[in-house]
N, C-alpha and C positions, 0 to 999 in steps of 0.2 A: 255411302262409302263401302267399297269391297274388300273382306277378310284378307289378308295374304295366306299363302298355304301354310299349313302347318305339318311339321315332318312327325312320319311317323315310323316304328320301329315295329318287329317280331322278335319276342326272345322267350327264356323258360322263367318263370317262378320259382324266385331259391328261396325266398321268404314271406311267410303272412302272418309271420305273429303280433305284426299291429292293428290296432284300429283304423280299418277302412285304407289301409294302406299295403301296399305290397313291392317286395325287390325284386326286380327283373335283370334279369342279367341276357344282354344282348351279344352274340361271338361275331364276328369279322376274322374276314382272312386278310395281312396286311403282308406285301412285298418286302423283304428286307432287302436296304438302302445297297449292300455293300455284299451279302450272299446269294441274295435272289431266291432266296428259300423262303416259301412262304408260310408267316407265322399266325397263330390262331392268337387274337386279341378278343376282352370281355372287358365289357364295360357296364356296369350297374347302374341303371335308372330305379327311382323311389317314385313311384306311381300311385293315385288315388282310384281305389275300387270301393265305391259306396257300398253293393250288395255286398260283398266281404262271401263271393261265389269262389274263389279264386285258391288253388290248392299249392301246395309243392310242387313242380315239374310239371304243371300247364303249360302249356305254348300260348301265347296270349298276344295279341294287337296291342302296341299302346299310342296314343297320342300326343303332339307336344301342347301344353297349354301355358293358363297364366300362371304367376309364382302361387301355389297353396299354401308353401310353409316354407321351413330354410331351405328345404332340401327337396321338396316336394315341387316338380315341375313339366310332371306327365301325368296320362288319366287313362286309365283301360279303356279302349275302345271294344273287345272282343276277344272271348275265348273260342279259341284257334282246334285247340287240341287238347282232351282232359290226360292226366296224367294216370299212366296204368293202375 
């Protein structure tokens, strides 16, 4: 039986002060319905990074997987870009 894809996201690292764990915050540009101006949306994934490599303001890969915890339901795939 074959995997179905799983989606996956680019965004920065605003948080690693957990264990094995890291907040990602992903931005989009979304159309507004009614101005046509387009607005900058963030949206935060809680991701599992084992090595615990992962810094502040990384640019980082992450992955969709299975549920890890309540919250927890992405997993770093790769560090993109180290933060200055």
């Amino acid at each position: 039986m074959e995997r179905n894809l799983r989606k996956e996201r680019i965004g920065v690292v605003v948080s690693n002060k957990m264990e094995k764990t890291i907040v990602v915050a992903v931005a989009r540009k979304v159309k507004h319905p009614i101005y046509g101006k387009f607005v900058n949306k963030t949206t935060k994934f809680v991701a599992e990074s084992l090595d615990e490599t992962c810094r502040e303001g990384d640019t980082v890969r992450i992955m969709e997987t299975r549920p890890l915890s309540k919250t927890k339901r992405w997993r770093l795939v790769q560090i993109i870009e180290r933060a200055k």
